[in-house]
C-alpha positions in Angstrom: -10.3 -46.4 5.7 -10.1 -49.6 3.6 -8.8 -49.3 0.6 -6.8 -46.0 1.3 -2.7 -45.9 2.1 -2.7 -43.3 5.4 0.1 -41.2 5.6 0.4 -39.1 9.2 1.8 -35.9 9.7 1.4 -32.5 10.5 1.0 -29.7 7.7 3.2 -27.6 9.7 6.0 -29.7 9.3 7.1 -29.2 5.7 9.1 -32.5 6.1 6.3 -34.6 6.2 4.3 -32.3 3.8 7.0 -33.0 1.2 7.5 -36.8 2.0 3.4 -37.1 1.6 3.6 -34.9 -1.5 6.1 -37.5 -3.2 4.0 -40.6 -2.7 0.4 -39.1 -4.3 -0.4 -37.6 -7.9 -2.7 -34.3 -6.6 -3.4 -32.6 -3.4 -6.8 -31.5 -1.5 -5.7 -29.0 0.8 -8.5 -29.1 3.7 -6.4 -28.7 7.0 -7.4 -25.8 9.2 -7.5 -24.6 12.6 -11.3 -23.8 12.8 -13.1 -21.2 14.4 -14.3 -17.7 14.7 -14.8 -16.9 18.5 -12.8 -19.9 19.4 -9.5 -18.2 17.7 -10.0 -14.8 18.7 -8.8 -14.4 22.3 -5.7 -16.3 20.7 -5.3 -16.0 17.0 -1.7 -17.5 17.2 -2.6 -21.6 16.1 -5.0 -20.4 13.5 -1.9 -18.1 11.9 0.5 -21.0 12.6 -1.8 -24.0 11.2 -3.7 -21.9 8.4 -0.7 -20.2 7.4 2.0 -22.3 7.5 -0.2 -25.1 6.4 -1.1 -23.6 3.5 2.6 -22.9 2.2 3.8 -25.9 2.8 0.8 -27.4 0.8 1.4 -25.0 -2.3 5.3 -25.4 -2.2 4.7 -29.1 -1.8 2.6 -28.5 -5.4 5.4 -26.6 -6.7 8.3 -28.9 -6.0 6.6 -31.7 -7.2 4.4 -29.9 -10.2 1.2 -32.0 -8.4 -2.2 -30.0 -9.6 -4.2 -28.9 -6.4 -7.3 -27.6 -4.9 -7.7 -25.1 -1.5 -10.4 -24.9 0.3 -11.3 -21.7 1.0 -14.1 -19.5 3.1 -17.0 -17.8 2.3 -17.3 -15.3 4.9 -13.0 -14.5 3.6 -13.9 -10.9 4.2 -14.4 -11.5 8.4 -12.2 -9.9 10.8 -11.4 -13.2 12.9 -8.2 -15.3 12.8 -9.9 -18.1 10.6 -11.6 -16.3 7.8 -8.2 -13.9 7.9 -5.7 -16.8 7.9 -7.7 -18.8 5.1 -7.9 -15.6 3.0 -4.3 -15.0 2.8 -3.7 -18.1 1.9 -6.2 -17.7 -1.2 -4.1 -14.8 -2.2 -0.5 -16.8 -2.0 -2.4 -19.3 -4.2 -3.1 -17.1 -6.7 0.6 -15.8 -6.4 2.1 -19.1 -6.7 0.1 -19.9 -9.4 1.3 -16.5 -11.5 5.1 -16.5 -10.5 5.8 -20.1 -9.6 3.8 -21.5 -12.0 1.5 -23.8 -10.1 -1.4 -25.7 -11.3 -4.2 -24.6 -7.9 -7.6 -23.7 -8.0 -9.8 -22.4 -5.5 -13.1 -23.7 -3.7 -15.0 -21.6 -2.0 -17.6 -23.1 0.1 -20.1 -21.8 2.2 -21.4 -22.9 5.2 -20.7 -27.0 4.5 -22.6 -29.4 6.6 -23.9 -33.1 6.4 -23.6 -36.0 8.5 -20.7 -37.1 10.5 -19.5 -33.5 11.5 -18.8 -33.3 15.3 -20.5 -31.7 17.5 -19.2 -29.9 20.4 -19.7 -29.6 24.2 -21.7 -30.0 25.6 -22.6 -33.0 23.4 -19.7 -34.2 21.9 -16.0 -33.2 22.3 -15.7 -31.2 19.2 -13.9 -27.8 20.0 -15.8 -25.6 17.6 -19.7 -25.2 18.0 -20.7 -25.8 14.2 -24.0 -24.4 13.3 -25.7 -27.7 12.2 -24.5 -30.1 14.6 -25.1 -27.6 17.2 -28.6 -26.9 16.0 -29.7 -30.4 15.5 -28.0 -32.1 18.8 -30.0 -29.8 20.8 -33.4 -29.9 19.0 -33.2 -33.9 18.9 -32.7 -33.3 22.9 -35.5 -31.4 23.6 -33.6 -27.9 24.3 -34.1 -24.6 22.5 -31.7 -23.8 19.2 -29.5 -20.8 20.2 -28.4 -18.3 17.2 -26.5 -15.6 17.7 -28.4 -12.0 17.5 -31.8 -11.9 16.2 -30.9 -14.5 13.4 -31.3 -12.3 10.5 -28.2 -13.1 8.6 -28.0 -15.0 6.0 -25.8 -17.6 6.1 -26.1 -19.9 3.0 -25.6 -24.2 3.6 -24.2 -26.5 1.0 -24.4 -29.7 1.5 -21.1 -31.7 1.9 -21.3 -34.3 -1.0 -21.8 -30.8 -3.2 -18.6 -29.7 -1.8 -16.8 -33.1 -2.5 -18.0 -32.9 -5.9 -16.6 -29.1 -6.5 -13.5 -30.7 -4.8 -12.5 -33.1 -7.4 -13.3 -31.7 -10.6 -11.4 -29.0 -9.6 -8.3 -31.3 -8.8 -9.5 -32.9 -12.5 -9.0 -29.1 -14.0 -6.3 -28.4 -12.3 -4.5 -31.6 -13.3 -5.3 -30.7 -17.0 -3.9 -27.6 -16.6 -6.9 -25.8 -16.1 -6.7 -23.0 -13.2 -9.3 -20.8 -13.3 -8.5 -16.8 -12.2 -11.4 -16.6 -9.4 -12.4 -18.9 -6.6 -15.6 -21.3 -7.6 -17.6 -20.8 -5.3 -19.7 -23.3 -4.0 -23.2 -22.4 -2.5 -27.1 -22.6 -3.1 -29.3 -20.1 -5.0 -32.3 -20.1 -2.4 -30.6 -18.1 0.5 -31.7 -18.4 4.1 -31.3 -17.0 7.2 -29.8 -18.2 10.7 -33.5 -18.1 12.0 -35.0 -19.3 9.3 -32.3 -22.4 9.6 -32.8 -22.8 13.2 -37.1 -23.3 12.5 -36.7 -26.1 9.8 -34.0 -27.6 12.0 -37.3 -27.8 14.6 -39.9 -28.6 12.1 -37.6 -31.4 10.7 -37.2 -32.8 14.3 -40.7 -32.4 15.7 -39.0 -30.6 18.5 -41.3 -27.4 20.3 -38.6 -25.8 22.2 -38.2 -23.5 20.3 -35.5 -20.8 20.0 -32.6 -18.5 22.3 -31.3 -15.6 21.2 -27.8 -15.3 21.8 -25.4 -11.7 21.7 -23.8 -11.7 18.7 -20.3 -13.8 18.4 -16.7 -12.2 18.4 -15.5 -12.2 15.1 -19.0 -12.3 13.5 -21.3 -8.9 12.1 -24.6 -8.4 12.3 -26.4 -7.9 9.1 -23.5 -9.1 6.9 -24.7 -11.8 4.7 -22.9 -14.8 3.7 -23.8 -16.1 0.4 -21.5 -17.5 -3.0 -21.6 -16.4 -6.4 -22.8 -19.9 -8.2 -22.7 -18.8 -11.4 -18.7 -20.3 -10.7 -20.4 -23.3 -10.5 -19.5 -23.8 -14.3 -16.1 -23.9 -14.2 -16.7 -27.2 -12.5 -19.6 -28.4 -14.5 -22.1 -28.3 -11.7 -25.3 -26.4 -11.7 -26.7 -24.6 -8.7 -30.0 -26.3 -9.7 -28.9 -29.3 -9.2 -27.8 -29.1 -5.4 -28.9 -30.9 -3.2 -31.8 -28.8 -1.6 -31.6 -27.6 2.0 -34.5 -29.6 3.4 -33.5 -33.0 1.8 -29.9 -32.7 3.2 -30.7 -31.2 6.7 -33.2 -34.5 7.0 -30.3 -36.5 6.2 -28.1 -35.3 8.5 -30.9 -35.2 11.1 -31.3 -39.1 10.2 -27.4 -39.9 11.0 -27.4 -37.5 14.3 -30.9 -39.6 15.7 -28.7 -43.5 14.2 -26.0 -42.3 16.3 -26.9 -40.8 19.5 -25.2 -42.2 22.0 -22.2 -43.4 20.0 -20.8 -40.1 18.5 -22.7 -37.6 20.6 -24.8 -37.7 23.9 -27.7 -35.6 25.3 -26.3 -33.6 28.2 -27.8 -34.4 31.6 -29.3 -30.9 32.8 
């Protein structure tokens, strides 16, 4: 990226975490091993990435008093290795921040999406089938939008530059001493459900193929709602009213999928 000093390394390796930690004044902590289905049948690099990842971030913070910001889930409650792993991690923060008196607060965000996120296979080689890419890189080639059960849940979308935002004026707080004692959570106050996603998705596209119901995921419940509590929008200065509205940023995203088909994903041949 030009402009930007890169610094590669592995946040399991608390070497490198510590060299990277010396060389910046504040830390975003955004690395994950993703997934819900993908990490059940072998939970083991989601506990070694999420949670080793995550200490080495906060003790990076602590050694070198740098304010910071983790990104956690919404769906933290979830019995799969991702939303588990992340959650724990929210907790340590909180510890840390008590007894080893670091300067870390806590994003929350829903389900983020926007442009540039990777799809996966069979149109791109993404690993974890995200529910945007996945919805619009088949309605933009012509197939039906699979959800998972009857698509009842609610599962609340921010868009991504909301999530940036929430990102950095935390790290501002933070940097001013500022830690706030509950995640902000980062989400919309109109909620919506898979299904309901899935038909603007086709709308949006012009696509009439419809939609395919799909058993429900590992990992996942049916009838649990996924939502965010935006009234800790404050403690960034954001208001949920001014979020960018789910129709404007799914049209956006739609735009960069249909500018780059072909370069950064490809309709499968059937």
């Amino acid at each position: 990226v030009e402009g930007c000093e890169l610094f590669l390394g592995d946040v399991q390796d608390e070497v490198a975490m510590t060299e990277f930690a010396a060389h910046v004044d504040g830390l975003i902590h955004l690395a994950a091993c993703l997934g819900t289905q993908e990490t059940v049948q072998n939970p083991r690099p989601a506990a070694k990435t999420n949670l080793m990842g995550g200490l080495n971030f906060l003790e990076a913070c602590a050694q070198y008093e740098l304010p910071g910001v983790y990104i956690a889930v919404g769906n933290f409650w979830m019995n799969n290795p991702y939303s588990i792993t992340k959650n724990m991690i929210e907790r340590f923060t909180h510890m840390y921040n008590k007894d080893r008196n670091t300067n870390v607060n806590i994003v929350r965000a829903v389900n983020a999406y926007g442009p540039r996120q990777l799809a996966a296979t069979p149109f791109a080689e993404g690993k974890v089938r995200k529910i945007t890419p996945s919805f619009i890189c088949r309605a933009l080639s012509g197939l039906p939008i699979e959800i998972y059960g009857d698509g009842s849940n609610v599962s609340d979308m921010v868009y991504v530059g909301d999530v940036a935002k929430a990102l950095v004026t935390a790290l501002e707080k933070a940097d001013k001493g500022i830690v706030f004692n509950e995640a902000i959570e980062c989400g919309p106050k109109t909620h919506h459900t898979v299904k309901e996603v899935a038909e603007l998705v086709n709308n949006l596209t012009g696509s009439t193929a419809g939609l395919r119901h799909l058993p429900m995921r590992p990992g996942e419940q049916l009838g649990v709602d996924v939502t965010a509590d935006f009234d800790t929008l404050s403690h960034v200065d954001m208001n949920v009213l001014e979020l960018t509205p789910l129709e404007e940023g799914l049209q956006k995203t739609i735009d960069y999928f249909r500018e780059t088909e072909g370069v950064k994903w490809y309709v499968p041949k059937l």
